[in-house]
Each structure stands twice: as structure tokens, then as C-alpha cells.
N, C-alpha and C positions, 0 to 999 in steps of 0.2 A: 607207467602203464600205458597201452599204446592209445586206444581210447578208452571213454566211457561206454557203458551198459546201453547208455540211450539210443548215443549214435547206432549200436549195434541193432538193436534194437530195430529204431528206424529204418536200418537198412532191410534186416530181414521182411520185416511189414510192408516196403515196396516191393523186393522180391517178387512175396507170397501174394501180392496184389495183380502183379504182371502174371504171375504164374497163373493165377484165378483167373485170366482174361481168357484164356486157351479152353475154355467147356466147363469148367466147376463151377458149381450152382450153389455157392451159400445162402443159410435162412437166412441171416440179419446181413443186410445190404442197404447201402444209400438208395434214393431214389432214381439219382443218376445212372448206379452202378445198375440195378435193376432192371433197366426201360433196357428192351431189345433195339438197339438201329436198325432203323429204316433201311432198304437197301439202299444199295447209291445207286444212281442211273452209270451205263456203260460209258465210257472212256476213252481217249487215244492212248488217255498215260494215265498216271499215281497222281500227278499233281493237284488234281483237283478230289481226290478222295479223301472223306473226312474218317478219321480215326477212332474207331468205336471207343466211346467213355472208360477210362481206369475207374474200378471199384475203389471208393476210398479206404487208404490206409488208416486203422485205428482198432481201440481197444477193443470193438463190438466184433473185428475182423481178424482178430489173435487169438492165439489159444497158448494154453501154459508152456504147451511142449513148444510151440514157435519161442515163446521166449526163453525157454531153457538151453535151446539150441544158439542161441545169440548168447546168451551166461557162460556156457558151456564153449564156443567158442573163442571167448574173452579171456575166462579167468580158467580152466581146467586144462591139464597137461592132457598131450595127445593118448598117454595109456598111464590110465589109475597108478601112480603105487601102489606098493602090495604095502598091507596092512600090518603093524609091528606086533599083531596082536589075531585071534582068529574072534571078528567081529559080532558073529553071533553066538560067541563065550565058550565057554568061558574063557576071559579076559586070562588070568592067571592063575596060579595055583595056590598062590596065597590070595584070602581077599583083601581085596581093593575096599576100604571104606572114600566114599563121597560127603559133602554135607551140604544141606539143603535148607534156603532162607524161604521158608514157605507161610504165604498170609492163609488163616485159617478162620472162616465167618462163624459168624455166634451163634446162627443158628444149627451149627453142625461143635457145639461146646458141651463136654462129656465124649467127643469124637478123637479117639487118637490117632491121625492119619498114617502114622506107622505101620496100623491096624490094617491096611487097605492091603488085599492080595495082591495087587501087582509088586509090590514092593519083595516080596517074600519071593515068588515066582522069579523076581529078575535075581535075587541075589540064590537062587537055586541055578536058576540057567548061566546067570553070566559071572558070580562070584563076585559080586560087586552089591558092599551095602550102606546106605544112605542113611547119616543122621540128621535128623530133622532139627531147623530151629522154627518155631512158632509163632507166628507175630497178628495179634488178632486185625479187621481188618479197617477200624478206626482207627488205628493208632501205625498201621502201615507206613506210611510217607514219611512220618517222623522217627521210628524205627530203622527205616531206610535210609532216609539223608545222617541218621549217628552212626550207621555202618560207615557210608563212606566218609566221612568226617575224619573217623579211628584208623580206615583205612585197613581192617580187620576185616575181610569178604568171607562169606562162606562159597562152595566153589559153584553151588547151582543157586542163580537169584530168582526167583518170581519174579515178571512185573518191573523187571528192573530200567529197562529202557520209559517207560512210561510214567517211571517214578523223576526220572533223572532228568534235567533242565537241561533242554537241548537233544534228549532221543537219546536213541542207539546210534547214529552217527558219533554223537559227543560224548557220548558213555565210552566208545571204542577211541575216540582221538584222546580221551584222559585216560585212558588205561584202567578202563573200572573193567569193563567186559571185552572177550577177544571177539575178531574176525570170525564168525563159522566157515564162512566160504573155502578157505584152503584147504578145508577138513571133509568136507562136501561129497567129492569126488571118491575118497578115500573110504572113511569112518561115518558115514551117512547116507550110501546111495535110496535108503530106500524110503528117508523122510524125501530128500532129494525130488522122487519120485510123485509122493504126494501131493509135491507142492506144485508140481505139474498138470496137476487134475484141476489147476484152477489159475485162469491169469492175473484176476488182482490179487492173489496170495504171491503171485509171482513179483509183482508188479510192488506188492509194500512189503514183502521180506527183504527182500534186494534192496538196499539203499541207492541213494545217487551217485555215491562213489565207489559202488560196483561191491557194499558189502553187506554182511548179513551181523545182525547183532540176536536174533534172539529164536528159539522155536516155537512154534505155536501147534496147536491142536488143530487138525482137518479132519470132517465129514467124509467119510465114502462117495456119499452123494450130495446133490443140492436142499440143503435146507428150506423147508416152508419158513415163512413170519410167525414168529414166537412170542411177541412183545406189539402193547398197544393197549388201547383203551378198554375198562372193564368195570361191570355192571352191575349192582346188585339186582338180579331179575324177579329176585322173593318180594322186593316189594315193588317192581313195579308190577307184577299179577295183583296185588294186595289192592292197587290203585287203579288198577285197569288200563294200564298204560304201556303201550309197544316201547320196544326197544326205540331211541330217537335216532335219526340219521341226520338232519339237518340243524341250521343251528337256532331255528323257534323251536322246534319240536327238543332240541337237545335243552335250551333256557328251560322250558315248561317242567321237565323232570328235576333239574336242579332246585328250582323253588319246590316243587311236590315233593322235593327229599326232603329239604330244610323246613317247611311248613310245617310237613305229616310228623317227620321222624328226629324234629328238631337237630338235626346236622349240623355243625357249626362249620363243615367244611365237604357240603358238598359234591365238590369236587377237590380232590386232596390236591393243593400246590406246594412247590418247593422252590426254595429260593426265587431266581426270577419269575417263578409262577406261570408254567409254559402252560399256556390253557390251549386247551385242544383245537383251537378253531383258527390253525395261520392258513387249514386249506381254502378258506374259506376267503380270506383277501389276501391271498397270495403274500403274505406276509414271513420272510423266511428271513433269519439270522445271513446264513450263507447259500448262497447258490449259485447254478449257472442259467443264462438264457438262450433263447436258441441261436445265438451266434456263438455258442459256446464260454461267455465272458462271464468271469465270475463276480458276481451280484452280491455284498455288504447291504443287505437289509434296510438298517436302521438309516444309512445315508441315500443310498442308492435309489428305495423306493420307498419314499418315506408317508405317501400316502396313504399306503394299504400299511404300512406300521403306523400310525396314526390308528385307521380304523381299528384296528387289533387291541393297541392299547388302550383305547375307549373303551372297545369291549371289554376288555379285561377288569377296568376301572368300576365299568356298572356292575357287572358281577361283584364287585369287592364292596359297591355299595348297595347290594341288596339281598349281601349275609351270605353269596353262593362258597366265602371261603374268607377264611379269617386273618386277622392279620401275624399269626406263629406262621401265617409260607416264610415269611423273611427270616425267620432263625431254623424251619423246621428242615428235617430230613431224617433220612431210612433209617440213622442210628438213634437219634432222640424221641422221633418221633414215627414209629414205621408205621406204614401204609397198614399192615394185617391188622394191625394193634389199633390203629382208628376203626379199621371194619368193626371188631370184636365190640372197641367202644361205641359202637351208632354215631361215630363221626364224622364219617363219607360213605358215600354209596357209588361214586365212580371215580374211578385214578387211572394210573397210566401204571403200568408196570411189563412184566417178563411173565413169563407162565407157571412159573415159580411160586409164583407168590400165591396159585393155587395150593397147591400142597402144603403152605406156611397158614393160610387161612382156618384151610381143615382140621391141622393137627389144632389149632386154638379153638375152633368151635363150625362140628362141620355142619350146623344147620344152616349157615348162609350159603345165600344158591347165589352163582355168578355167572356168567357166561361175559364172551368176547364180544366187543362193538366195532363194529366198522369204525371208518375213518367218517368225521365228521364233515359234509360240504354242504356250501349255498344250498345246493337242491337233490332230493333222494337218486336221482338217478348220473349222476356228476361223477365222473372219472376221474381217476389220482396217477399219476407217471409212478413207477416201479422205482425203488428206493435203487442203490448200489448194494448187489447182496454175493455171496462170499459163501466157500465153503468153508473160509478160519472159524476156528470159535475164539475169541480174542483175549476172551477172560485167562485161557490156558497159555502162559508166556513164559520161557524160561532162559535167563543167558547161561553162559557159563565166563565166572570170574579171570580178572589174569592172574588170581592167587590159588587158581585150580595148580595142584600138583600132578594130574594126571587127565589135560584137556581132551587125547587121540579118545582114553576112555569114557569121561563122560560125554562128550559126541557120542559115542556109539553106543552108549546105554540110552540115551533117548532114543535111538537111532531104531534101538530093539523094539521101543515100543508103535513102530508104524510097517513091521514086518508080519509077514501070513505068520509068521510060530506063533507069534504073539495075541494075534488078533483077538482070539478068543479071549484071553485073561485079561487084556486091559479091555475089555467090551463087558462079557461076561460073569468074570470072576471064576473062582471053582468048582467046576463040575459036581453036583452033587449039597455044594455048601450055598451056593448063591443062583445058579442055575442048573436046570435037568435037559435034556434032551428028547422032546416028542413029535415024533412023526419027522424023524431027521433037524427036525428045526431046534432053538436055544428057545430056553422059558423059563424066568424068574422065578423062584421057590418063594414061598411064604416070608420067606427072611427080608427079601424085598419088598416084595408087592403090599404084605400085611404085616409091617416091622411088629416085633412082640412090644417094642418100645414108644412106639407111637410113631416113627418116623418117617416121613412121607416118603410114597414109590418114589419122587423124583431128587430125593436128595439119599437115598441110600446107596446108590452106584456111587459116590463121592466116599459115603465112611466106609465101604465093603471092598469095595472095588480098585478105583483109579480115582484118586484127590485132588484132581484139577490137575493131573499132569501132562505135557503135553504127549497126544497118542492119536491113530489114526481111528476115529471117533466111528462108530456103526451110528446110520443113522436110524436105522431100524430098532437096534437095543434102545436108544436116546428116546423117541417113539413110544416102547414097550413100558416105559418107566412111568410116561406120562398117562396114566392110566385114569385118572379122572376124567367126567364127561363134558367137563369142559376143558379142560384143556386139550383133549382128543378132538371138539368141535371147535377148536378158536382159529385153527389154519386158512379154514376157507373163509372164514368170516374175516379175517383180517386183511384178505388176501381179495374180496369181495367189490371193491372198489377200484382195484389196480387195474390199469388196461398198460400191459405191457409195450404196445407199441407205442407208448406216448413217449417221446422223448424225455430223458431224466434229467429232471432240476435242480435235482439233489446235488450239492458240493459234498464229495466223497473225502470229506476231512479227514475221516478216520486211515484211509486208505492210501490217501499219495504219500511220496515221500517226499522230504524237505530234505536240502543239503545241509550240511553242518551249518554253512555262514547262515542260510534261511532258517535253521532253527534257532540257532541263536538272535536274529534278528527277529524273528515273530515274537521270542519269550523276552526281547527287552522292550519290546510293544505290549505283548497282550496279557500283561499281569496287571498295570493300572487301566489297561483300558476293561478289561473284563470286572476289578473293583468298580470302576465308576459307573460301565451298564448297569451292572446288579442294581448299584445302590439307584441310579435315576430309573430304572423300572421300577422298583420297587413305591418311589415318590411319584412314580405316573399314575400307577397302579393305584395306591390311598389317597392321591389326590394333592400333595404335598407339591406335588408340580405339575400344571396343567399344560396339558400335550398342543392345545393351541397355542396358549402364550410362550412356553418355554423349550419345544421342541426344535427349533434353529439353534437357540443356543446349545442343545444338548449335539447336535448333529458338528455345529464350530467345533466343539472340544473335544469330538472322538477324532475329527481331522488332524485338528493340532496335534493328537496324542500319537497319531501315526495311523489312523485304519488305513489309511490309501497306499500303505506301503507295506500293509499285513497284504491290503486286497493284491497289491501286484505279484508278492510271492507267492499267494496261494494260485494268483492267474498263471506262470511261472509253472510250478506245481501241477496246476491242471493242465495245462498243453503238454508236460510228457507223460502225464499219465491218461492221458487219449490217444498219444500218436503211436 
């Protein structure tokens, strides 16, 4: 291969940087880039004239199509092949059966996703139909590591790179899942397409070695903040108490929970018991600062982790949360089902877990909480946000016997034919059409079954697969008045010009050696944080006397050489 993606990359972003210097006026620009030059004073010659500033090149300075231009010039032949098949179906005239390793949550159990119209709809249009295997989503990863064990793949995996040690890099170097890219050009222009609507989708489908291992689902548009903190507001009217925004006024409501409403937790914690308050000393697992260098938390800035786990500590001794966070989580113990129980009154969750609340008892009133800081009027830097939705991932096997087709059966679901029926469903059965516009029928909106608006697009519709997502249908579903009001309250504290602190973990990609090299690191070191938060946390280890030696032995275990890959990691996915 002649070079890598990045190089290419690199080069088109100085390009488009020189190119920008000629009159184009982008919104997000350095400050450098920004500042008009002064004139120069007149001259004999050029010698003494200073060169107006280069806009810097980087990710805030790229758009998808710059980087699909650089993909595209890299790995795609100068004129597509034609297609051995006619791409938007039908495939053949006999049908083509697929088979499909799909994880399915419990709370969608009595749901057969067979059931969902797109399924029906694609094997009408493209003659191609999909048997389902099932794998609930507890028992996922270990379902999945017996697949490849047997070596037995089904030909479309959910979730497979994310299951697999080492990624979709090392999923494709041991031969579990193929390369998409050579099919790209061909058998997918028009997921292709969508993936160009956004650069870090561009930026973490693409591997470092210039490959693609899996599809994911994209937004039309940009997504609001859908996930964060959340309040039982029924009793704080009951007690006469404002939503809290800071972290006295946030304390005060967690005793008046536990006090008034005997709450044994509060505030719901899980495992390391991420308590809501690291805005508050800057206390963050991973990040960057503003020289761009990526920041390990627990070693790096270990005073404001200190404060945090103090805090944490006092909380834990004075009842705000019990000590089941160390076993507890979403499958044994869920978040709705403590609401239901008068167990917590504020958790962290998705907006989901509206709709999971109601159908078990919809008298409890919730609404969304801002981001908690030192003080009510305190600004928070904008997260790294994406139009992926991440949850929707599918490879395809190297034990598919017909790969060109199933590429182009996902392929079908991110084209205009399709749009409507993986958004919508059938006209008439799941939506009507008024005033030119789409509108959920009763089936959705008021399931005869109980099932909430925002999970019936899952059993009706499209079952997590991946599809070019409306985000206005997405929207329509969420039809409670909280979750219709949590966008800007979430969204309420962000001042977008702040520079972002956030280490985009989710989002860079790691080469094969970097991921195997972070996963032969970050399985004991991730054991041992748990377990010594967890003893900071009760008390079992006290963070004055024994936090050096906790800081020695993530060194030894290798953080400083997680922290350089992920530094590594972050310098090509900014340039």
C-alpha cells in the first residue's frame, strides 16, 4: 500500500489550509488563523514582508467529504466496478438467505425482531432474507467469545469489533470479520455517502491501516445530548426544593432524599461509583489540556482526584449511596426498578430510561439536571459529539458466503427508497401521513401493549440495525415531556467555545500493535482501579495515606504507556 490514510489525510488538511488562506472565512478557526494582518509598511522588495499566518490544520478544520477525498484517493479504483448484481435489488431471483448474530435487551423480551418491517420490506425489495440468532444482552460477550472459539460465525455480527480483544483491526488481521472498504466504492456508495456527513465518523470507521471493519447507524442531522443526570422533581416540589446546580445545593437534596424518603442510594452508583461532581475539581479518568497532551487522571492530577474521592467517600459515609454500587448494575439491579422501589431519586442514565420508568409506574415525575459545578453560573467545554449512534454496529463474517450481497443489503438501508421504512415503518400500520408530513399511529405512540413510544420503533420497525437514522422520527418517539425538555437542560451549561477536555476514547482509532498493547495493559490495571476505588470510596484505603502507593502501581502496571498510545491516538485524530 503506497501510504497510510493519515499521511493522506495530513496532506489534504494543509492543502485545504493553503487553499483557505486565498479569501475563505471559516466559523471555527484558531486565533492565529482569525486575527486579520496588519498591513506591512511599503518596501524596496519582499524581503522584509511578513507572511500572513496559515489557519491551522485539524479536525475542528475538516469536514467528511475532505476526508473521504483523501480514502478515496488512497484505496478506491479511478472508475467503480460495475456491480455483479443490480444493487438496489433485487439481488437475484432466487432468494439469498443471510444470518444474523443479533443481541436483543430484556426489555424488548416477548419482542420478536424478525417482527420489525424493515426486514420484510428488504426481503420484498432485494430478495434477500435474514435469519435471526438471539443472544440476550447479559450474556452477549460470552456468547460471542463461544462463536469464535467454534469458529462457527454467523454471516452479520452485532457488536463484533467491540466484543473482540483488539478491535476491528484484529478482528480483520485473525480473519473473524472482512475488510468493507474494497466493497465501498462498489456495493455501498451510499452508506459511503453518509459517512461523509460527519468527520469523526469518518475518522473512527476508517482504521489506521486504511480499513473499515464494521457499519454503524447515522443521524441525518446533528444530534442534541440525550443522556445525563436525572431527578425525581415529584419530591423535590413535595419538599420545596429547586432543582440543585451546585455541589452544596446538589449534597442538600441527597440527604432530603435519604432523610425524607429513606433512600438507601440516593444517588444510584455503579461499580466505580462515578459521582457526578469530577466537573467540579476537574477530576477526569482521561483527558487532554490545552497543549493538547493527554491527561491520566488518577496519576497526572492527582489532587483534584484526591478531592473527588474524598468526596465520594463522605457521601458513602453519610448514607448518600450504599455499598451494593460495588456489585450493582443495569442487569441486577436497574436504575427504573430502584426508582419504582423509593431507592434513588437521582442517577445518570440515557432518556430511555424515561419510557422504562412509565411503563412500571408512570406517577413519578422526572426531569433532566444540568451538569453539576463549583458554582451556578460555571461553564462546561462541549463533549466530542458524532452523528454515529454507536450502539447500531454490524460486521460482516469471513464465513459470509455471499459478502458483495450482504454490503449491499445494509447498503439499502441508508438510500432515499428506503428511508421511509427503516425511519417510519408501513404506511398506514405504524405511520399516516398529515399535512404532507409522517406521524406515528397509535401503535406507536399508545402501544395497546404497554410499550413505550421510544422503544416501539425497535420492535415495529428497524431493531438496532444499522440505517440512515431520521432524526426528526428519533425525536417523534420521544414523546414524553421530559424527555422532550432534557435537550436544552443538558445542553444548558455547555459553552461551546471552550476548548474540549474531553479524551475522545470512544472515537480515535488505535492500530492493531496499540490495541493489543493497551488490552495487555488495561485489563489488570482497570481490575485494580475498581477494586482501590471502590476501598477509597468505604474507607478501606485512605486517600491521604495510601494514594502514592496507589499511583506507584498503576505506573508499574504500564498507565504511561496506555497514556502515550492514547497521546499517539490523539495527535492523528486532531491533525
Amino acid at each position: 500500500m503506497k501510504t497510510k490514510l493519515l499521511a493522506l489525510i495530513l496532506a489534504l488538511a494543509m492543502l485545504l489550509t493553503l487553499l483557505s488562506a486565498c479569501g475563505s472565512s471559516g466559523a471555527a478557526t484558531s486565533a492565529a488563523a482569525s486575527a486579520e494582518p496588519e498591513a506591512a509598511e511599503e518596501t524596496t522588495g519582499t524581503e522584509n514582508a511578513e507572511e500572513p499566518a496559515e489557519p491551522a490544520a485539524g479536525i475542528e478544520n475538516q469536514t467528511g467529504s475532505d476526508l473521504a477525498a483523501a480514502a478515496e484517493a488512497e484505496y478506491f479504483e479511478e472508475e467503480a466496478e460495475e456491480a455483479e448484481f443490480p444493487i438496489y435489488g433485487p439481488f437475484a431471483e432466487e432468494t439469498i438467505t443471510l444470518t444474523y448474530w443479533k443481541v436483543w435487551p430484556p426489555f424488548l423480551e416477548g419482542y420478536d425482531p424478525m417482527d420489525a418491517s424493515i426486514f420484510s420490506t428488504f426481503l420484498e425489495d432485494l430478495n434477500v432474507r435474514l435469519e435471526l440468532t438471539t443472544v440476550g444482552t447479559d450474556s452477549a460477550d460470552t456468547k460471542f467469545n463461544l462463536m469464535v472459539a467454534s469458529g462457527d460465525y454467523d454471516d452479520l455480527i452485532e457488536n463484533a469489533c467491540s466484543s473482540y480483544s483488539g478491535g476491528g483491526s484484529k478482528a480483520i488481521e485473525d480473519e473473524i470479520v472482512i475488510d468493507l472498504m474494497p466493497y465501498m466504492q462498489t456495493y455501498a456508495p451510499d452508506y459511503w455517502q453518509a459517512l461523509q456527513s460527519d468527520t469523526i465518523a469518518m475518522k473512527n470507521m476508517i482504521t489506521s491501516e486504511g480499513q473499515m471493519a464494521e457499519f454503524v447507524s447515522m443521524y441525518d442531522d446533528d444530534p442534541a445530548p440525550q443522556s445525563g443526570l436525572w431527578i425525581r422533581t415529584d419530591w423535590l416540589s413535595e419538599q420545596g426544593l429547586d432543582k440543585p446546580s451546585t455541589l452544596e445545593d446538589f449534597e442538600n437534596v441527597l440527604a432530603t432524599f435519604k432523610d425524607v424518603y429513606g433512600c438507601t442510594d440516593s444517588f444510584a452508583c455503579r461499580d466505580t461509583c462515578e459521582i457526578p461532581v469530577r466537573n467540579v475539581f476537574g477530576a477526569f479518568e482521561w483527558s487532554v489540556n490545552e497543549n493538547d497532551e493527554v491527561v491520566y487522571g488518577y496519576t497526572d492530577t492527582q489532587d483534584a482526584m484526591k478531592d473527588y474521592l474524598k468526596t465520594a467517600h463522605e457521601w458513602y459515609e453519610n448514607g448518600y449511596f450504599s455499598a451494593d454500587f460495588i456489585t450493582a448494575n443495569d442487569t441486577t439491579s436497574p436504575k427504573s426498578d430502584m426508582l419504582v422501589n423509593g431507592k434513588t431519586g437521582v442517577f445518570d442514565a440515557d432518556i430511555l430510561i424515561i419510557s422504562e420508568v412509565a411503563v412500571l409506574d408512570d406517577s413519578i415525575e422526572l426531569e433532566a439536571l444540568a451538569p453539576i459545578t463549583a458554582n451556578a453560573d460555571d461553564k462546561i467545554p462541549a463533549s466530542w459529539t458524532t452523528r454515529m449512534n454507536s450502539s447500531n454496529k454490524i460486521s460482516i463474517s469471513t464465513a459470509c458466503e455471499y459478502p458483495e450481497e450482504a454490503v449491499a443489503y445494509v447498503n439499502y438501508a441508508f438510500t432515499e427508497d428506503a428511508f421511509m421504512a427503516v425511519n417510519w415503518g408501513i404506511e398506514g400500520e405504524t405511520y399516516t401521513v398529515e399535512d404532507g408530513q409522517p406521524v406515528f399511529t397509535d401503535l406507536m405512540l399508545n402501544n395497546p401493549n404497554g410499550l413505550a413510544a421510544s422503544f416501539t420503533p425497535l420492535a415495529y420497525i428497524s431493531p438496532g440495525f444499522p440505517v440512515l437514522k431520521s432524526y426528526e422520527m428519533t425525536l417523534s418517539s420521544y414523546n414524553m415531556p421530559a424527555q422532550q425538555g432534557c435537550y436544552e437542560i443538558f445542553a444548558s451549561k455547555i459553552d461551546p467555545d471552550l476548548k474540549k477536555t474531553e479524551y475522545p476514547k470512544d472515537f480515535v482509532n488505535l492500530t492493531t500493535e496499540e490495541s493489543e498493547s493497551v488490552a495487555a495493559y488495561s485489563g489488570d490495571i482497570d481490575t485494580y482501579v475498581t477494586e482501590c476505588l471502590a476501598k477509597f470510596i468505604t474507607g478501606e484505603m485512605d486517600v491521604d495515606a495510601d494514594y502514592d502507593g496507589f499511583v506507584s502501581m498503576l505506573q508499574t502496571m504500564g498507565s504511561d504507556e496506555i497514556k502515550r498510545i492514547y497521546q499517539d491516538a490523539y495527535d492523528r485524530f486532531i491533525a
